[in-house]
KEKE-3310 file (N, C-alpha, C; in steps of 0.2 Angstrom, whole numbers, plus 5000, padded with zeros to 4 digits):
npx = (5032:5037:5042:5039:5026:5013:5010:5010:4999:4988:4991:4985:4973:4967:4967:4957:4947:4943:4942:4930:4921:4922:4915:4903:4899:4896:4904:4910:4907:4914:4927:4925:4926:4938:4950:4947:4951:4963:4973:4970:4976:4990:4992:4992:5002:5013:5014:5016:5031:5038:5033:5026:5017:5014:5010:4997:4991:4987:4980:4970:4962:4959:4954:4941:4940:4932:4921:4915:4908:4903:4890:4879:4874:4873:4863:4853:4853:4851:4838:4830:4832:4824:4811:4810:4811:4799:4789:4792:4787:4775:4771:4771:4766:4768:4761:4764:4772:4764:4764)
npy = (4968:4973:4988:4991:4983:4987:4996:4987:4977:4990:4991:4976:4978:4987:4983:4972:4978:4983:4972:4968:4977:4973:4962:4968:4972:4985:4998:5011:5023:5024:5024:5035:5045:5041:5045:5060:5062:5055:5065:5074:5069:5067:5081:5084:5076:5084:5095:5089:5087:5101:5106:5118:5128:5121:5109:5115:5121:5108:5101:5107:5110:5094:5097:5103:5095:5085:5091:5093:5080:5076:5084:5080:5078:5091:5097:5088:5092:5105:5108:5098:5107:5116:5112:5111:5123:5129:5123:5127:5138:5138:5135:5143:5155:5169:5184:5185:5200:5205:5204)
npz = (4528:4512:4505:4492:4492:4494:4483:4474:4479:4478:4462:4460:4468:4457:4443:4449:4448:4437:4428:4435:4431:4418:4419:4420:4433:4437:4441:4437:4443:4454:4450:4444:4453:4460:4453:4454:4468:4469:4462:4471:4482:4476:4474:4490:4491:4485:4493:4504:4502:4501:4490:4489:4482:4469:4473:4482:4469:4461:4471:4472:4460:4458:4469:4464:4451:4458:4466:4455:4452:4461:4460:4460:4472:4478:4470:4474:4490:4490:4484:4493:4505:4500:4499:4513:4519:4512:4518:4532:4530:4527:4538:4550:4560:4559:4549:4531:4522:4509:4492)
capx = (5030:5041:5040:5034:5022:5008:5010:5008:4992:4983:4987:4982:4964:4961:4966:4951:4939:4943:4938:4924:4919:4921:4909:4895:4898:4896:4909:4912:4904:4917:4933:4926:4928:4945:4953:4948:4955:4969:4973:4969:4982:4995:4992:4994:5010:5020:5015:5023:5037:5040:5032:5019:5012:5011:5003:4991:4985:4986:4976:4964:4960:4955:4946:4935:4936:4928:4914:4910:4907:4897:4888:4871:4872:4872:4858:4849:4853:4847:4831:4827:4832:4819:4806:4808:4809:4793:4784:4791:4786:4769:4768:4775:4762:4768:4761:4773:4770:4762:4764)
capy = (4970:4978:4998:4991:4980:4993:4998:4982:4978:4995:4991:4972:4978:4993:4976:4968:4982:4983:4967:4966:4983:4971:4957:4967:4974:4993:5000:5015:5030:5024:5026:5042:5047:5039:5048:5064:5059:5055:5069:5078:5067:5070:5088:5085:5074:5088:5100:5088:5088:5107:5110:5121:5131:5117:5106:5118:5120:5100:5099:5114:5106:5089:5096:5105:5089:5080:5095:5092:5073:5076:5092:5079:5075:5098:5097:5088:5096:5111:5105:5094:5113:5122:5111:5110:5129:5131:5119:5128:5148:5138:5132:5149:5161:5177:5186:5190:5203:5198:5211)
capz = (4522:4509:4503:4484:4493:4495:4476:4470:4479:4474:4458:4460:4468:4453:4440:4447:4449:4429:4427:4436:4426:4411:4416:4420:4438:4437:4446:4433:4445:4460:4446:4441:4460:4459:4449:4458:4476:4467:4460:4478:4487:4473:4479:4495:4494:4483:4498:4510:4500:4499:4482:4491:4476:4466:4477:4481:4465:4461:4476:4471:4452:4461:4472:4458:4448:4462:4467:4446:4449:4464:4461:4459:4478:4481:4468:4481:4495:4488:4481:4499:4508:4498:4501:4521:4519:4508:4522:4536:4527:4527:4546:4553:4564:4560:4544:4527:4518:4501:4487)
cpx = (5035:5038:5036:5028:5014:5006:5006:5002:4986:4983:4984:4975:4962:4961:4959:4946:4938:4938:4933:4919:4915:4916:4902:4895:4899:4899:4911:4913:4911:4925:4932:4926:4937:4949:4954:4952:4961:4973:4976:4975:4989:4997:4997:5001:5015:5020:5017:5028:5041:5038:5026:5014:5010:5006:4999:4989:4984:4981:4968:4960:4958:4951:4940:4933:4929:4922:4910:4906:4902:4892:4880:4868:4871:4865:4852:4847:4849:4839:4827:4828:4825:4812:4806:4808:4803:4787:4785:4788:4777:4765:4769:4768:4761:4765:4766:4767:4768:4762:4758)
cpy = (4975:4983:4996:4987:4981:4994:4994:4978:4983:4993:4985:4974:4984:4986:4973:4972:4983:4977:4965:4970:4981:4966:4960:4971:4982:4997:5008:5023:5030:5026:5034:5047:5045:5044:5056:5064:5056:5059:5075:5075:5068:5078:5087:5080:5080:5094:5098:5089:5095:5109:5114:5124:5126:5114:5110:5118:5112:5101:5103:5110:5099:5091:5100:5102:5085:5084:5093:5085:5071:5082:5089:5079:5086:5100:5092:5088:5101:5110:5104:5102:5117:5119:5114:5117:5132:5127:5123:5136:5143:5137:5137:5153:5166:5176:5188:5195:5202:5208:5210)
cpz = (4519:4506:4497:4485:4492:4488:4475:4471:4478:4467:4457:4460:4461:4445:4442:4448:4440:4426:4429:4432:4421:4412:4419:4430:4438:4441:4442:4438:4452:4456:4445:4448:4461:4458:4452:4463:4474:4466:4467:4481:4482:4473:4487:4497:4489:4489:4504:4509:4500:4494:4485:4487:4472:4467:4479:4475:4461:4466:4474:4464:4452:4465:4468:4451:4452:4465:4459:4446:4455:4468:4462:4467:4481:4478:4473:4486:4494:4489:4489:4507:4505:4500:4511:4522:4517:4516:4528:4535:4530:4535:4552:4555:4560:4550:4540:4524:4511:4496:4484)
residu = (UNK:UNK:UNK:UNK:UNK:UNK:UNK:UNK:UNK:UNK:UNK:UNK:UNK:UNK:UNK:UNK:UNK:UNK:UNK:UNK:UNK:UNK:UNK:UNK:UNK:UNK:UNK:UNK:UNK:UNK:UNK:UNK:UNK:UNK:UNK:UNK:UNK:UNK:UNK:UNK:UNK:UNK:UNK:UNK:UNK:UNK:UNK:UNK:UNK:UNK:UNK:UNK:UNK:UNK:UNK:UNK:UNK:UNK:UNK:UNK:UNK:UNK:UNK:UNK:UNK:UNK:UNK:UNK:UNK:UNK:UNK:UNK:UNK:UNK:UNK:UNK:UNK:UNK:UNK:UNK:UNK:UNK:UNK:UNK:UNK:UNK:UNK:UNK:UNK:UNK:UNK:UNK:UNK:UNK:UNK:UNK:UNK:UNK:UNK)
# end
């Protein structure tokens, strides 16, 4: 396989995820992750390279695109923490303090 070979099927498969986009398969939420992790590995190739500072913050500024695009799944977390913690305050022995 030749070196432009790899290109030119990334950009063949993001061509057909466009297209599928257009007739109706909802691929949008998967580009909008895209883009971040792009971002992140554009980072992390200028710090193979020797750009160290740079790629670190390219890498820093995807990675705090990509916490924004899945802040709903920490929102959940959170949320599915507070109950198993309210269930477990209420399944506990010992006495709290109650003001």
């Amino acid at each position: 396989m030749r070196s432009g070979n790899g290109l030119a099927l990334l950009l063949i498969g993001f061509g057909g995820l466009i297209i599928l986009g257009k007739i109706g398969f909802g691929l949008g939420f998967l580009f909008g992750l895209l883009i971040p992790i792009l971002v992140i590995l554009l980072g992390i190739m200028a710090w193979k390279n020797g750009s160290r500072l740079v790629g670190g913050i390219i890498a820093v500024v995807g990675g705090i695109m990509l916490f924004g695009k899945l802040s709903f799944l920490f929102v959940w977390v959170a949320a599915i923490a507070l109950i198993v913690f309210g269930v477990s305050m209420l399944r506990s022995k010992k006495p709290t303090a109650r003001m």
